[in-house]
C-alpha positions in Angstrom: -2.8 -15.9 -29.4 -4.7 -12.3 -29.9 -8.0 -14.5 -29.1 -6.7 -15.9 -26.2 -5.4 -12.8 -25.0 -8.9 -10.9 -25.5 -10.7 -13.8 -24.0 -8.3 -13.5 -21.2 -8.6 -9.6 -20.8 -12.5 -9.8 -20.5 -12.8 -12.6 -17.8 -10.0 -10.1 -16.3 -12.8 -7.1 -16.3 -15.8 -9.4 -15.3 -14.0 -10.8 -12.4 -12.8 -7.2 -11.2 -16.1 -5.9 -12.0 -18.3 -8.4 -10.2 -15.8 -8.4 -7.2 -17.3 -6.5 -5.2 -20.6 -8.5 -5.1 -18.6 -10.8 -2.8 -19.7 -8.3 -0.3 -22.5 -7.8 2.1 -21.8 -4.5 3.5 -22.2 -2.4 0.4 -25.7 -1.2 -0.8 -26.5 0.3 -4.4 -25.0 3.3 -4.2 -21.5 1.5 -2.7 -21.8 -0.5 -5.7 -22.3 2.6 -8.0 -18.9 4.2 -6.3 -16.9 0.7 -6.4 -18.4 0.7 -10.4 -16.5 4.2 -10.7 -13.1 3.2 -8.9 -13.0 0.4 -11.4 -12.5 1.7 -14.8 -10.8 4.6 -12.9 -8.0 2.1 -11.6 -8.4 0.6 -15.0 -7.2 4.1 -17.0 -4.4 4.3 -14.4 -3.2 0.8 -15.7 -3.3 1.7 -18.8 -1.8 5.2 -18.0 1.0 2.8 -16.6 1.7 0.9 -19.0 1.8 4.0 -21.9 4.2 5.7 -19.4 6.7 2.2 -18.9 7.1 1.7 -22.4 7.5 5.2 -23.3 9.9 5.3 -20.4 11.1 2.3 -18.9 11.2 0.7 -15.7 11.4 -2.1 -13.5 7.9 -3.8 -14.7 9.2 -4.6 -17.8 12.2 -6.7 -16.3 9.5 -8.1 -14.3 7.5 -9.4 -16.8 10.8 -10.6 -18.7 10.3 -7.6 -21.4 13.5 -6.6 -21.1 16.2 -7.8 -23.4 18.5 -9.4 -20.5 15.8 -10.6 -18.5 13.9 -12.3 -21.1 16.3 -15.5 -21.5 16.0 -16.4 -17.8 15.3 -19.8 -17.3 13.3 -21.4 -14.1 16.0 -22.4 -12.7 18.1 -19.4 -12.8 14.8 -17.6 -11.3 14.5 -20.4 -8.7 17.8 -19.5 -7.2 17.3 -16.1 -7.3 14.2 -16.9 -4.7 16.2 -19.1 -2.5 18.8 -16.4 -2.0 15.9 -14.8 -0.6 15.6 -12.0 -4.0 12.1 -9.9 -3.5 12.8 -9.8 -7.5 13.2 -13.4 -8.4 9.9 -14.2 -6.4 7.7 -11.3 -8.2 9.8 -13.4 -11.5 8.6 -16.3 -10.6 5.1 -15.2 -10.0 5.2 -13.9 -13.3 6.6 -16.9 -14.8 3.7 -18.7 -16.0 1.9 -15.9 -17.6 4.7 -14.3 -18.9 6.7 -17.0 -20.2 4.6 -20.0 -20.5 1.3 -18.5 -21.6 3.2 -15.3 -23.1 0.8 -12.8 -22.5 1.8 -9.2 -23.6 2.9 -6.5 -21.5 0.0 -4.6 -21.8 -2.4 -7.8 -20.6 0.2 -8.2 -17.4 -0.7 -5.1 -16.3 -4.7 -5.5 -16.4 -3.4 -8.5 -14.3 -1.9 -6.4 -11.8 -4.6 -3.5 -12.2 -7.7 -5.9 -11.5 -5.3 -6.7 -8.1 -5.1 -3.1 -7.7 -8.8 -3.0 -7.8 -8.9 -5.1 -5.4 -7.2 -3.6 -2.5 -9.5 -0.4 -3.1 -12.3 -3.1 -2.6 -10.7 -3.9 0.7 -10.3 -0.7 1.5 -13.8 0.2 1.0 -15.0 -2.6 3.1 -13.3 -1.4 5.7 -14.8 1.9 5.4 -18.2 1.1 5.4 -18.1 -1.8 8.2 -16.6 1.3 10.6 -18.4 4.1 8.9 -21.8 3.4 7.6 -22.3 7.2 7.9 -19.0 8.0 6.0 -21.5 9.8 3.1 -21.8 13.0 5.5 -18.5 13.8 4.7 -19.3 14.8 1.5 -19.8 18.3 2.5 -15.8 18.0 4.5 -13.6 19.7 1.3 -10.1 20.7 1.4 -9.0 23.2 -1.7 -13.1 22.3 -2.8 -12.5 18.6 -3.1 -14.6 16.3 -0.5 -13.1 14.2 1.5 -15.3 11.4 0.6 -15.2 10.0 -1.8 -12.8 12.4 -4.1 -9.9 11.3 -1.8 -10.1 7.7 -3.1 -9.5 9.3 -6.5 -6.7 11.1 -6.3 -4.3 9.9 -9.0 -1.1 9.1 -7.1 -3.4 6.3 -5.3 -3.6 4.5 -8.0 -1.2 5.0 -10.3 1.4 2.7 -8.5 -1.2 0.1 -7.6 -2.4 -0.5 -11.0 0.8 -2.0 -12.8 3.2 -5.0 -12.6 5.6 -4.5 -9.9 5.7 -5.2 -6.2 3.6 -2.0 -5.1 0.8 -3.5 -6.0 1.3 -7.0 -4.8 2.6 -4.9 -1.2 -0.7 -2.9 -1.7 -3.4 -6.1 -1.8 -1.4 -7.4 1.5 -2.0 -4.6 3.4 -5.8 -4.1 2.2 -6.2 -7.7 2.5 -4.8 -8.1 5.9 -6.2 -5.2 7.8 -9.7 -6.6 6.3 -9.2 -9.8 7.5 -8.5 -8.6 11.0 -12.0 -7.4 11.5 -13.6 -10.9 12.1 -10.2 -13.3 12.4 -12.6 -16.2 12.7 -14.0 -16.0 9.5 -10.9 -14.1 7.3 -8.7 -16.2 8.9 -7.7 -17.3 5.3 -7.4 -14.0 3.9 -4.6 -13.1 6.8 -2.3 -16.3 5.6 -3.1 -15.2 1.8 -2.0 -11.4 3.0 1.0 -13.1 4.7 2.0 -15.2 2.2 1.9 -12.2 -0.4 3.9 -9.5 1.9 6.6 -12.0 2.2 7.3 -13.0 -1.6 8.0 -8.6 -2.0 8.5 -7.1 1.4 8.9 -9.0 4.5 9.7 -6.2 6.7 6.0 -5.1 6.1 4.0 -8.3 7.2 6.4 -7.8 10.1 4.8 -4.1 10.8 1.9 -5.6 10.2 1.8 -7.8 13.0 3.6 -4.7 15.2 0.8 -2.6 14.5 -1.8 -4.7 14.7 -0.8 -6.4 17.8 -0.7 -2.9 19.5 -3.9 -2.5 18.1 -5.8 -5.4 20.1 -3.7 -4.7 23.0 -4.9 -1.4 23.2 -8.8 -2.7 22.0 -11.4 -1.4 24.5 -14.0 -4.1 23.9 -11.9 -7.4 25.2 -11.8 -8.6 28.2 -8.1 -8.6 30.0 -7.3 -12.2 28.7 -8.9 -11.6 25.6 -5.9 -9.4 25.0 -3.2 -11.2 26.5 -4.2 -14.0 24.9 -4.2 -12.1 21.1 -1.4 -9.8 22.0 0.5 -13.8 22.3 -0.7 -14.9 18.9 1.0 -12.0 17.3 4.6 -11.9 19.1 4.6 -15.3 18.5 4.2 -14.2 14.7 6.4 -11.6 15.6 9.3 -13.5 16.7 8.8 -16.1 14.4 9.2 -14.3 11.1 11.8 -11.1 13.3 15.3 -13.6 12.0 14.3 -13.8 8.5 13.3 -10.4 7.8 16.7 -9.1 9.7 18.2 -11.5 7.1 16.1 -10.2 4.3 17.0 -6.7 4.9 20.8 -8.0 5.0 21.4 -6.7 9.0 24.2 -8.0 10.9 22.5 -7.4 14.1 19.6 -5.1 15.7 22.5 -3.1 18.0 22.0 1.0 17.3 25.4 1.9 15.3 24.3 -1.0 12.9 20.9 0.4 12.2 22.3 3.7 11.9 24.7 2.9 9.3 22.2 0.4 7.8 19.7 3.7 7.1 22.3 5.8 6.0 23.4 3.2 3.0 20.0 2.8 2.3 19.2 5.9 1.9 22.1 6.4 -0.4 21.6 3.3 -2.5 17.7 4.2 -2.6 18.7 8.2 -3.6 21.2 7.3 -6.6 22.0 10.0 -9.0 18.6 10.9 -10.6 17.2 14.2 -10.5 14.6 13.4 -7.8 17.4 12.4 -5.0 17.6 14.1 -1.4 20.4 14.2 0.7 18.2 12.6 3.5 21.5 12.4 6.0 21.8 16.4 6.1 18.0 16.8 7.2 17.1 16.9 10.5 14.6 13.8 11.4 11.7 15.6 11.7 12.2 16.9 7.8 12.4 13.4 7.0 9.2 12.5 8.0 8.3 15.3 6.0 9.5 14.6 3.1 8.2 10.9 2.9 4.9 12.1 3.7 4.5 15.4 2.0 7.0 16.0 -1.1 7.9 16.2 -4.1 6.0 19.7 -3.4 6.0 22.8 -6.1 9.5 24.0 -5.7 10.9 20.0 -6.1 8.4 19.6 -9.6 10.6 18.9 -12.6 7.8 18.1 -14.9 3.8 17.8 -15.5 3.6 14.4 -13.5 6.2 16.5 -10.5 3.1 19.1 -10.5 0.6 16.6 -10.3 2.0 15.3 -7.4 2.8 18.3 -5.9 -0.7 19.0 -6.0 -2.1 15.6 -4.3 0.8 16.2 -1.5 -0.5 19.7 -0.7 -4.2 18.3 0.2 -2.5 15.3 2.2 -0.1 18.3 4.3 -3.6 20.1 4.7 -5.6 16.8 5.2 -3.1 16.0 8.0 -3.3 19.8 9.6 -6.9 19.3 9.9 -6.3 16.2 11.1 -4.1 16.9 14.3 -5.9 20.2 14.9 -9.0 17.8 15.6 -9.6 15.0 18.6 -6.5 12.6 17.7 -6.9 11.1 21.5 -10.9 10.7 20.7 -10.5 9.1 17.2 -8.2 6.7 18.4 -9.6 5.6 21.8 -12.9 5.3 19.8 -12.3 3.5 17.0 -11.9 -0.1 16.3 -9.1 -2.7 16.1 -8.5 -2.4 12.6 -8.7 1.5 12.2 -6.4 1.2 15.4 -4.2 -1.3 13.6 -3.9 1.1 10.4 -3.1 4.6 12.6 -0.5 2.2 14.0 1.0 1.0 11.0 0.9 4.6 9.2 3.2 5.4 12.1 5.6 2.7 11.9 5.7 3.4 8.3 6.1 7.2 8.3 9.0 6.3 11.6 10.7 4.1 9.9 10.8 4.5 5.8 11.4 8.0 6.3 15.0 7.0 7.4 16.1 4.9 4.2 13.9 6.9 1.2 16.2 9.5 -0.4 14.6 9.6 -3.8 10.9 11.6 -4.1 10.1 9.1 -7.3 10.5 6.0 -4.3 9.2 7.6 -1.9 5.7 8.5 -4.2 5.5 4.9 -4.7 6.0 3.3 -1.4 4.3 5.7 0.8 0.8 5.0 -1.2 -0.5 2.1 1.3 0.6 4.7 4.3 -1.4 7.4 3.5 -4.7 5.1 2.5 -3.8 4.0 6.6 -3.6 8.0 7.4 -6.9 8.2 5.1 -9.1 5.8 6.5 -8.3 6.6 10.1 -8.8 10.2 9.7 -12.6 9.9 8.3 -13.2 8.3 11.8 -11.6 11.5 13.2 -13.7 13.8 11.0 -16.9 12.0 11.7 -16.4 12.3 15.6 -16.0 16.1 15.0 -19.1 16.1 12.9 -20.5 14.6 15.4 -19.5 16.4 18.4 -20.5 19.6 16.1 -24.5 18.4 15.7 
């Protein structure tokens, strides 16, 4: 079983490691930073799975580690997905590696890290098809770190994309879908894939997905009038046809205002619970919500070494983002292309909306990670056209 597990682990590395070779866009020295981003996502997963079983946490029940969760049968699992569970379908993706081929923990998670991987991959696609200059913002730094490509570092990026859980499943179906959306013709696949992935964890976000990027190529500058109308259909028809089931995913009774409202405000109880990183999000003001899903924990909310490392990352991102609207936001968006549109769009929905329901800084570090890679990537367009404008 060790062999098979080692034999397993290596075609694990040589498919993340060759993955990028898939695409056309990157030259030597892409492949050089890809080559780095690799075994760096590959540390976090390890750095994940040392802290879970030191720790604890949900990817253990995931992977059927846990001592209740390990006698589940397929059937129990199988209901669990038809009553519509995000967890019984992330247990019954796990199922056959888990329980039938009983790989180990620490395997699952080189699993889930070379998927990490991936969505960096994506990510970096997207960068360079919009950006082939990106490299001159080498010499952009906040606090002396450059913008590109030390941003793509920073730990909290990877950390929760590089173990078992639905993060990093939620992760590859942004990356994957906003890539796809740059030549639909020929990614058309990759968008169902993307689909198909965001509904088996998080519905709600294929359906701000769609939102954004509907927006997006209704607000694209380089179609034609019924080039728009005609895409802007496609996606309310997506829209509307996945709207019912991810009201009845999220367990609303209706869409009126006093349900929403008191909707958010259990959520935000449920998701702050009684650990030492809750907020009372229902005493702050909404604009201090936003704030604090984008840009805490900060110093004075650290309650530990990991609390200051954080703190850290979500000082550059409150500078990043000062920078940020203190340059062209108008220019950056009116020039920039469906996808980059698509992400601004969906970093706002994001920010809007989870900002409401989050009242726990260890969730909210999590969940706001494929956010601020949308906030990322759309401001080195921004930064660029200021370079630019500079010359």
């Amino acid at each position: 079983m060790i062999f098979t597990e080692i034999l397993i682990v290596i075609f694990l590395l040589l498919l993340g490691y060759n993955f990028k070779f898939l695409f056309k866009v990157f030259n030597s020295y892409d492949n050089s930073l890809l080559n780095k981003l690799f075994f760096y996502h590959l540390i976090a997963s390890v750095a994940f799975f040392l802290l879970i079983m030191n720790q604890g946490g949900d990817a253990q029940l995931y992977w059927f580690e846990s001592y209740n969760f390990r006698y589940f049968t397929f059937d129990e699992i199988w209901e669990m997905v038809l009553r519509g569970s995000a967890a019984g379908n992330l247990l019954l993706i796990n199922y056959f590696p888990a329980k039938v081929l009983e790989l180990s923990f620490f395997t699952g998670n080189i699993i889930y890290g070379v998927l990490g991987y991936f969505s960096f991959v994506f990510i970096f696609a997207i960068i360079k098809e919009n950006y082939p200059d990106i490299y001159k913002l080498k010499k952009n730094k906040i606090l002396g770190i450059s913008l590109f490509p030390t941003f793509l570092f920073l730990p909290n990026l990877h950390f929760w994309t590089a173990g078992i859980g639905k993060d990093t499943l939620l992760f590859l179906c942004i990356a994957l879908f906003a890539y796809s959306v740059g030549n639909i013709r020929k990614r058309i696949i990759g968008i169902i894939v993307s689909v198909l992935i965001g509904f088996t964890v998080r519905p709600h976000i294929v359906l701000f997905l769609v939102v954004a990027f509907g927006i997006a190529y209704a607000l694209a500058g380089n179609l034609k009038g019924y080039q728009k109308v005609f895409i802007f259909v496609l996606f309310l028809l997506g829209f509307s046809s996945i709207f019912n089931y991810v009201v009845d995913f999220v367990q609303l009774e209706n869409i009126e205002l006093n349900t929403i409202q008191n909707f958010t405000e259990k959520k935000a109880r449920n998701l702050g619970g009684g650990a030492g990183s809750a907020v009372d999000l229902n005493n702050y003001s909404y604009p201090f919500k936003v704030f604090t899903f984008l840009y805490r924990p900060l110093f004075f909310d650290a309650m530990n070494v990991l609390g200051l490392v954080a703190s850290f990352e979500n000082l550059l991102w409150l500078i990043f983002s000062i920078k940020l609207f203190k340059s062209n936001l108008r220019n950056g968006f009116k020039n920039a292309s469906v996808q980059i549109k698509g992400l601004c769009v969906f970093f706002i929905i994001g920010a809007c909306s989870f900002s409401l329901i989050l009242g726990n800084l260890g969730i909210i570090l999590r969940q706001k990670t494929p956010f601020i890679i949308a906030l990322l990537v759309f401001g080195y367009g921004v930064f660029l056209n200021k370079r630019k404008q500079s010359v």
